[in-house]
C-alpha positions as CSV (number, residue, x, y, z in Angstrom):
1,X,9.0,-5.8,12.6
2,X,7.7,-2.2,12.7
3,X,5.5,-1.0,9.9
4,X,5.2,2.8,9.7
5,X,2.6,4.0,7.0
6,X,1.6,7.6,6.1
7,X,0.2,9.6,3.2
8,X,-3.5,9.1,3.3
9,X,-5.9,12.0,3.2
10,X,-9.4,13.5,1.6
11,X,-8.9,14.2,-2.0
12,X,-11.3,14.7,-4.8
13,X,-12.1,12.3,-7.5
14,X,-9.3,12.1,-9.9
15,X,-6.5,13.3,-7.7
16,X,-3.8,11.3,-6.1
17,X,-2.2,10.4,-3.3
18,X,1.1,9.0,-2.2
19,X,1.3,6.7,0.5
20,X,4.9,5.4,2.2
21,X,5.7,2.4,4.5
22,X,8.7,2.0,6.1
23,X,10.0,-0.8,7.9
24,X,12.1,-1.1,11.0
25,X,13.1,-3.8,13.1
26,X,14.0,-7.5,12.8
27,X,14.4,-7.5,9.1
28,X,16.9,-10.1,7.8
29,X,15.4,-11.2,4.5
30,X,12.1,-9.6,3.2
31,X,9.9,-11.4,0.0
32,X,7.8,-8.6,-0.4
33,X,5.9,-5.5,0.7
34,X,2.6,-4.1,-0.6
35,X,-0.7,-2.8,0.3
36,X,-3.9,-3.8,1.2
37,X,-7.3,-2.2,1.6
38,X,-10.4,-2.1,3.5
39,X,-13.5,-0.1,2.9
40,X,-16.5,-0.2,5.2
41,X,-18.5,-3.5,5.5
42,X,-16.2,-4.9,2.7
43,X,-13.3,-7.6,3.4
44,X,-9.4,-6.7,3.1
45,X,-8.4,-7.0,-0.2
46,X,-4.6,-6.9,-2.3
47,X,-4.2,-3.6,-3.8
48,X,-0.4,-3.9,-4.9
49,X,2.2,-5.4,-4.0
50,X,5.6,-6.0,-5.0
51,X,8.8,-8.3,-4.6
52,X,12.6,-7.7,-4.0
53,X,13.6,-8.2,-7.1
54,X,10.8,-5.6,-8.5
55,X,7.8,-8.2,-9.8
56,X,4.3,-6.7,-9.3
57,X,1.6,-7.2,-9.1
58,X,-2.3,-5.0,-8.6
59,X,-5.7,-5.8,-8.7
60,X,-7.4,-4.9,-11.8
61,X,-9.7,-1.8,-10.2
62,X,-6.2,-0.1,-10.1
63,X,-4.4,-0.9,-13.0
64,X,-3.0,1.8,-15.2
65,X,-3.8,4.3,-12.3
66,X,-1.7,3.1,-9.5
67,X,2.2,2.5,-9.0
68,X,4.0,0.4,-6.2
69,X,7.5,1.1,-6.5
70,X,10.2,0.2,-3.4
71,X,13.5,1.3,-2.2
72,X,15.0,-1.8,-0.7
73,X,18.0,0.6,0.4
74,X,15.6,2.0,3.3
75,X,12.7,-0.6,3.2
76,X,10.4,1.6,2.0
77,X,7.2,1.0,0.0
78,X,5.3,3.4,-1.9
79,X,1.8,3.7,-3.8
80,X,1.6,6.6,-6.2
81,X,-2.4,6.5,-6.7
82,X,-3.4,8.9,-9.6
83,X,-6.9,9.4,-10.9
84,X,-8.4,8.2,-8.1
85,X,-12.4,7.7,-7.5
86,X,-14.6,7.5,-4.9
87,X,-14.4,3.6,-4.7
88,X,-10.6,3.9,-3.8
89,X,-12.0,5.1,-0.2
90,X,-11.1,2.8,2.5
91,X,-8.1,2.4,5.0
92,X,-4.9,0.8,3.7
93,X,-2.5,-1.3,5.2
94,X,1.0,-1.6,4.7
95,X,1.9,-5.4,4.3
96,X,5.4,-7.1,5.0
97,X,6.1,-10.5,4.2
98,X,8.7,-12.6,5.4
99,X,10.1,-16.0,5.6
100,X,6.2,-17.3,5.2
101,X,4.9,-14.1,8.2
102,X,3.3,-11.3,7.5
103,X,3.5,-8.1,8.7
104,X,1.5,-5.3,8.9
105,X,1.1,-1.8,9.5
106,X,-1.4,0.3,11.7
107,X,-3.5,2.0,8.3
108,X,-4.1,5.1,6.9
109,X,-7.2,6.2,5.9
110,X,-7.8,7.2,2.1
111,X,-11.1,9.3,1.2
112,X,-12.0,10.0,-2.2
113,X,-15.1,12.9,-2.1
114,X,-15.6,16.1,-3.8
């Protein structure tokens, strides 16, 4: 399984971002896909994620300002990040999970600065 993320950049504080993953490869039955983050000196840490059948779930920092939405058709992930602040800054995975392995993609970095 290939994960192939893109979207990140340098915004300003309360801009957004949208970032895409799309997965290639072995895929046969897929329980979910999401993202993860990592800023610097902090551990990775579940931004969204979100299953086949469309449950979700975010940690609470972005609720209300991020969406994780999926088109199973292409097995694509997406994170619409609106109002986003300088905490958001850190590099974010793409995670695949399937038939209990994960997955995951190379990271794109997110910076939030004005």
């Amino acid at each position: 399984v290939q994960l192939q993320a893109s979207g990140g950049g340098l915004v300003q504080p309360g801009g957004s971002l949208r970032l895409s993953c799309a997965a290639s490869g072995s895929i046969f039955r897929i329980n979910r896909m999401g993202w993860y983050r990592q800023a610097p000196g902090k551990q990775r840490e579940l931004v969204a994620r979100i299953t086949t059948g469309g449950n979700t779930n975010y940690t609470d920092s972005v609720k209300g300002r991020f969406d994780i939405s999926r088109d199973n058709a292409k097995n694509t992930v997406y994170l619409q990040m609106n109002s986003l602040k300088p905490e958001d800054t850190a590099v974010y995975y793409c995670n695949l999970a399937q038939d209990g392995y994960d997955f995951w993609g190379q990271g794109t970095q997110v910076t939030v600065s004005s």
